[in-house]
C-alpha positions, 0 to 999 in steps of 0.5 A, spaced: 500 500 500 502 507 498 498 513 501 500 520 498 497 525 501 493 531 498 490 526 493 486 520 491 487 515 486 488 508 483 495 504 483 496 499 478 494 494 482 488 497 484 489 499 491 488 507 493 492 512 494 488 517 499 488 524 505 488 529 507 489 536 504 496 538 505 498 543 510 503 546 513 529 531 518 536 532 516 536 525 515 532 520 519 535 519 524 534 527 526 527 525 528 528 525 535 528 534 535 522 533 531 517 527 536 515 533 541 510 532 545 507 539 544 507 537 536 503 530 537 498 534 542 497 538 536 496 533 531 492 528 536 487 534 537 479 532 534 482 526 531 480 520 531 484 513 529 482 505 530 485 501 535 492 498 534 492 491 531 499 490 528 504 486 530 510 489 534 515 492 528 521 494 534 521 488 538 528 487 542 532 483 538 537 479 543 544 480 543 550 477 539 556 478 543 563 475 541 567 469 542 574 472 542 573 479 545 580 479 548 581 486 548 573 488 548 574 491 556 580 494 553 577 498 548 572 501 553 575 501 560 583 502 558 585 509 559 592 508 555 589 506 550 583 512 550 590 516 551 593 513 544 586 513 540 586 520 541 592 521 539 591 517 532 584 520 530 587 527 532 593 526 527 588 524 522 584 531 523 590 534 523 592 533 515 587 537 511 584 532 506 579 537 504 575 536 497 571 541 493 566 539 488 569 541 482 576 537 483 582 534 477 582 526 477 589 523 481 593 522 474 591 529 471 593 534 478 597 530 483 599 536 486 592 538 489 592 531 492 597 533 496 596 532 503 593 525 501 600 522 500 601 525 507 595 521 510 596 514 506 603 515 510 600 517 517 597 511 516 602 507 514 606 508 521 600 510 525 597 501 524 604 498 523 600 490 523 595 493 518 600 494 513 604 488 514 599 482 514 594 485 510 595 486 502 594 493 500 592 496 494 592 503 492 585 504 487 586 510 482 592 513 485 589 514 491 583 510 494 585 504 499 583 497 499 585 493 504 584 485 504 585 480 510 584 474 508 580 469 512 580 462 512 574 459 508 575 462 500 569 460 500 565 466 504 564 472 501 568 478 504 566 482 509 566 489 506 568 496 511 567 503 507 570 510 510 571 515 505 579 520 507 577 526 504 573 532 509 569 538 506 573 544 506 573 549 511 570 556 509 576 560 511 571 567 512 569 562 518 576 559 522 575 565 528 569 562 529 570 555 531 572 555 538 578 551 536 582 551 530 579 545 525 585 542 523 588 542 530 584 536 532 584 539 540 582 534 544 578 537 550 579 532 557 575 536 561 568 535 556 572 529 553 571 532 546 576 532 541 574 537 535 576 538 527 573 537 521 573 530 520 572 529 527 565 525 525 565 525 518 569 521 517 575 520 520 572 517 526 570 511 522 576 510 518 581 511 524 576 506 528 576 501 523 584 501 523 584 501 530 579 495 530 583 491 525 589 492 528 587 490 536 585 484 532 591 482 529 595 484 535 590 479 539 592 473 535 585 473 531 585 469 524 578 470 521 574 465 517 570 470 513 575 475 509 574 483 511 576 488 506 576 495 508 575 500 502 576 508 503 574 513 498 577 520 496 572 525 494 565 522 497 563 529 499 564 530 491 560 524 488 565 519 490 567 519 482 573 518 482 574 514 489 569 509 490 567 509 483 573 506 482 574 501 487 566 499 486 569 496 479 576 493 481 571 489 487 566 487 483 571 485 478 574 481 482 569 478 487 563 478 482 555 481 483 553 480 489 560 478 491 561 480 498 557 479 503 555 485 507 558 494 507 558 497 512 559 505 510 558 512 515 550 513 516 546 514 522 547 512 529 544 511 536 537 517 537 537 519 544 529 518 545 530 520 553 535 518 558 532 511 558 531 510 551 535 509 546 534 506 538 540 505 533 537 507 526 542 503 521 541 507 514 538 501 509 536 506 504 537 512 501 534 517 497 535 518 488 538 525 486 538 529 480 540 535 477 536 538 471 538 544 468 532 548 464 535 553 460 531 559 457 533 561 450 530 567 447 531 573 443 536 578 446 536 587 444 536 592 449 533 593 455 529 600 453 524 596 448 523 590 452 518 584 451 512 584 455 517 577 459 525 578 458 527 570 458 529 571 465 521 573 467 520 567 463 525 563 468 521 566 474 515 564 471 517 556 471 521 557 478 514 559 481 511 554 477 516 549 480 516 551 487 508 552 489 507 545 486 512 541 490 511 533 490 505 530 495 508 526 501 508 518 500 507 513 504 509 506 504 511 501 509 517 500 505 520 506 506 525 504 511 524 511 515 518 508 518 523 502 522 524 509 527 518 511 527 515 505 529 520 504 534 517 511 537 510 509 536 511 502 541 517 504 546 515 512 546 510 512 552 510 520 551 506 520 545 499 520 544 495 513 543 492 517 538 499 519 534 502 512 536 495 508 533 496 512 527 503 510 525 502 503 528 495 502 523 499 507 517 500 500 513 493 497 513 489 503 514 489 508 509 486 513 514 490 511 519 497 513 514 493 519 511 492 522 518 500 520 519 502 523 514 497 530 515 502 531 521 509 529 518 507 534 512 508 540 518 515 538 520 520 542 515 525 537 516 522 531 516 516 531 510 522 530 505 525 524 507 517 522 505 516 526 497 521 528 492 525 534 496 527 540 490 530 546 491 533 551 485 540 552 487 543 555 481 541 561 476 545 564 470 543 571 466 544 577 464 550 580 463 549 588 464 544 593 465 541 595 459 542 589 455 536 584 454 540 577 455 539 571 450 539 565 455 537 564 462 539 558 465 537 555 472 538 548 476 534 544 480 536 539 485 532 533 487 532 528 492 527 523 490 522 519 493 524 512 495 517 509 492 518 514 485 524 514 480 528 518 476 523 518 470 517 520 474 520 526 476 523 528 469 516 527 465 514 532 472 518 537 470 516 536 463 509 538 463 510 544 467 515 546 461 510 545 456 505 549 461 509 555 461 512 554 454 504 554 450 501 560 455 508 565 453 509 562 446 515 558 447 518 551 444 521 545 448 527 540 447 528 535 452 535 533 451 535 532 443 527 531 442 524 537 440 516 536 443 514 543 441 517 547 435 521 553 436 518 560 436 520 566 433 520 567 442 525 562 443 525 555 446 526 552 452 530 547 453 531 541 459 538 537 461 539 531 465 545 534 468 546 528 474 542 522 476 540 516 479 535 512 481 533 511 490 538 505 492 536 499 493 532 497 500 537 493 504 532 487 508 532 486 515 526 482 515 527 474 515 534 476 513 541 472 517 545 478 515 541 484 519 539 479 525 548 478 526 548 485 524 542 488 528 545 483 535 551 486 534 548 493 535 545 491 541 549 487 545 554 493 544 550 498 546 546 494 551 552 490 555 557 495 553 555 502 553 550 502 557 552 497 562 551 500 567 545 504 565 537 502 566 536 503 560 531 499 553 535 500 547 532 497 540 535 496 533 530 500 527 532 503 520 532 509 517 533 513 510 538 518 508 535 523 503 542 524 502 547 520 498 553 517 500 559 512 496 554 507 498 551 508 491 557 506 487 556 499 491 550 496 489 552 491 485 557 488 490 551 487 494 544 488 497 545 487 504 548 495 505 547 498 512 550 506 513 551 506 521 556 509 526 556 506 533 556 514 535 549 517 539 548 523 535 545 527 539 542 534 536 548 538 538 553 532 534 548 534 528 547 541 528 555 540 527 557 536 521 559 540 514 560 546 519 563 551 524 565 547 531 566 539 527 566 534 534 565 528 537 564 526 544 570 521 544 566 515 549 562 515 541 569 513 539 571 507 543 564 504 542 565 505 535 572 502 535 568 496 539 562 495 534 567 494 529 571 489 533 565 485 535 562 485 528 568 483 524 569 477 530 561 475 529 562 474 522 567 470 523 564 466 528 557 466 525 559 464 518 
């Protein structure tokens, strides 16, 4: 069943899409800032939903805790290694991988990849066993692929991503940070260490080598091979990084060659002091870039037409903008793994707001109403339509001269029950629309769907795209419920040790994109997850001024990594 708000209407299997009428999230797992009591209140007010009949969706799932844990307690409680680990993640911080969004490839300008060299030696001497026991490769000069052979060839491999480049760092904006952003300061009195990269994602990679390299220390031999995987411009695309090590893996292991990926995503919400969720990324939105260009008559600007090309342009921006896509329901959209969880486990919601989100799979109304109350959070209403946002526009040149084109680009974040395709034709007949009322031709790409005028034309280019990411399973699938119960007995038996506190495993969805995309031939179990509690101040930090993470975060994540590494070993 899929609901779309504000409409109905029949499905090519002959259910209905039924709601309300629309009214006035980061990512998913930023939900925790938007599940207020006072917004549900609002919603709950002369609403009226059936009793809960679903079965429970967020139930505990047991924990799956290691065998060989040998340095698991040392991870956690060691002060000497703490004192180490800053050091290392620190010095990571310290050398400026920054990327920009229009960058050489490695073979046409090494220079501009610089400190890229200087990092790749850092590691080197910084994880000694890794280097000596591990085969290394280096991808498109500069993307890392590390292999750890198991024991059983006949495994699939274990993948690990990160990505070693950062966003660079506005220098209008260095006296704003409270500490310097490539100093990676460590603050003992709040135990934060501070820098860009600090949570994106220098945490991850660093952790992940000093997972592997405890484990080599510790005398493990696993059984599954494990590849570790580290891009260089994922904060551009990930083109020339991951694109790249994507085709050298599945050259070598083949489609649906290696058993799981495991890449930055979300983390642990916060519900309250006693309730905690892990929302693991299973999915993620599809991205395009259309640029849609007004070609038209030029002159001066003392004899204008009744609409210059640029008031053309303006007319299809409002077009675009007071028309933006209706919110979508469908239980498939992993988003509703963490708002099912708030639903069971969050006794300060509103029976009525808990039973809407409970029955939304089988209860039309039920799914409408819910989503009547998400299309009220800014944030959020995206990660549940096709977001769309003008970014970019280009036009004129003086004052007194008429410009001949005028051009703008619209970015879309599109919904994970749609396609790239529907989002074209969409843009396609609001085109049309402006185009027959003013007098202009279309040409879509190559194809001319109306003839040119003597006003001029106007002209759509697919710039960028690609469809939403496969859905990774999590119901009746072996490889979530290791991965899941490795989630929960770090939190449960580890974190929260001493700490009365329920903890549950969800998904969720990222309505950006991450080097994931280039891996979904390798494998459909994709899960985009750090062992970090992300917490709205973490969040409020990440792409910008005052980058930082509390360093108990971490050592959980060092810790996750080393027990999973281990389960997959052991649970084979």
């Amino acid at each position: 069943m899929a609901i779309i708000l504000g409409q109905e209407r029949k499905l090519s299997d002959g259910s209905t899409r039924r709601g309300f009428a629309r009214r006035h999230f980061l990512q998913a797992f930023t939900i925790v800032a938007i599940l207020s009591l006072g917004a549900w209140q609002w919603f709950a007010q002369d609403t009226e939903v059936a009793s809960i009949s679903a079965a429970p969706r967020c139930s505990r799932i047991s924990p799956i805790a290691p065998a060989f844990n040998k340095s698991l307690d040392r991870i956690f409680h060691d002060p000497a290694f703490k004192h180490d680990s800053i050091k290392r993640l620190a010095g990571a911080i310290q050398i400026r991988t920054e990327i920009g969004d229009v960058h050489p490839a490695p073979a046409d300008d090494s220079e501009y990849y610089a400190e890229f060299y200087k990092f790749h030696a850092y590691l080197e001497t910084t994880f000694p066993l890794v280097y000596e026991q591990l085969q290394v490769e280096v991808v498109d000069k500069l993307g890392l692929v590390y292999t750890w052979a198991g024991s059983d060839a006949a495994l699939k491999p274990l993948l690990l991503a990160a990505h070693q480049d950062v966003v660079p760092v506005n220098r209008d904006t260095w006296e704003q940070w409270t500490h310097p952003p490539f100093d990676g300061f460590y603050d003992e009195e709040t135990d934060t260490l501070w820098g860009r990269g600090a949570i994106d994602c220098k945490n991850l990679l660093i952790g992940t080598l000093e997972a592997v390299e405890l484990l080599l220390k510790d005398g493990f031999k696993p059984t599954r091979s494990v590849l570790l995987a580290f891009g260089f411009d994922e904060e551009s695309s990930g083109k020339y990084g991951a694109g790249a090590i994507a085709q050298h893996l599945e050259q070598r292991y083949g489609k649906n060659g290696i058993y799981a990926i495991v890449d930055e995503g979300s983390g642990v919400i916060p519900a309250s002091d006693s309730l905690y969720f892990a929302a693991p990324v299973t999915g993620e939105k599809g991205y395009a870039d259309f640029v849609i260009t007004v070609h038209g008559r030029g002159g001066h600007s003392s004899v204008p037409p009744e609409h210059t090309n640029i008031g053309i342009a303006a007319k299809l921006i409002s077009l675009l903008e007071d028309h933006p896509s209706e919110l979508t329901f469908s239980p498939k959209n992993p988003v509703y793994g963490v708002l099912t969880c708030y639903a069971e486990h969050d006794n300060s919601l509103p029976e009525i707001v808990r039973r809407a989100i409970l029955n939304a799979p089988h209860d039309s109304g039920a799914a409408a109403q819910m989503l009547e109350f998400l299309a009220t959070q800014h944030l959020y209403r995206d990660l549940m339509r096709t977001s769309q946002a003008v970014d970019i526009i280009h036009g004129g040149v003086k004052a007194n001269a008429l410009p001949e084109e005028v051009s703008f680009l619209v970015n879309y974040r599109i919904d994970v029950t749609s396609n790239v395709e529907t989002v074209l034709a969409r843009n396609v007949r609001q085109i049309k629309a402006v185009a027959e009322k003013y007098g202009y031709g279309v040409v879509i790409g190559d194809e001319e769907l109306s003839p040119k005028t003597e006003l001029g034309y106007i002209a759509l280019e697919v710039r960028s795209a690609f469809p939403p990411a496969p859905v990774s399973p999590t119901k009746g699938s072996d490889v979530w419920d290791l991965f899941a119960g490795t989630i929960q007995d770090v939190y449960e038996n580890r974190v929260f040790a001493d700490r009365d506190v329920e903890f549950y495993v969800g998904e969720a969805l990222f309505s950006g994109n991450t080097d994931t995309r280039h891996y979904w031939n390798l494998t459909e179990n994709i899960y985009r997850f750090m062992a970090v509690q992300q917490t709205k101040e973490v969040l409020s930090v990440i792409h910008s001024v005052n980058e930082h993470l509390h360093f108990a975060d971490h050592l959980s994540t060092v810790g996750f990594l080393y027990e999973y590494i281990v389960n997959t070993s052991e649970h084979t």
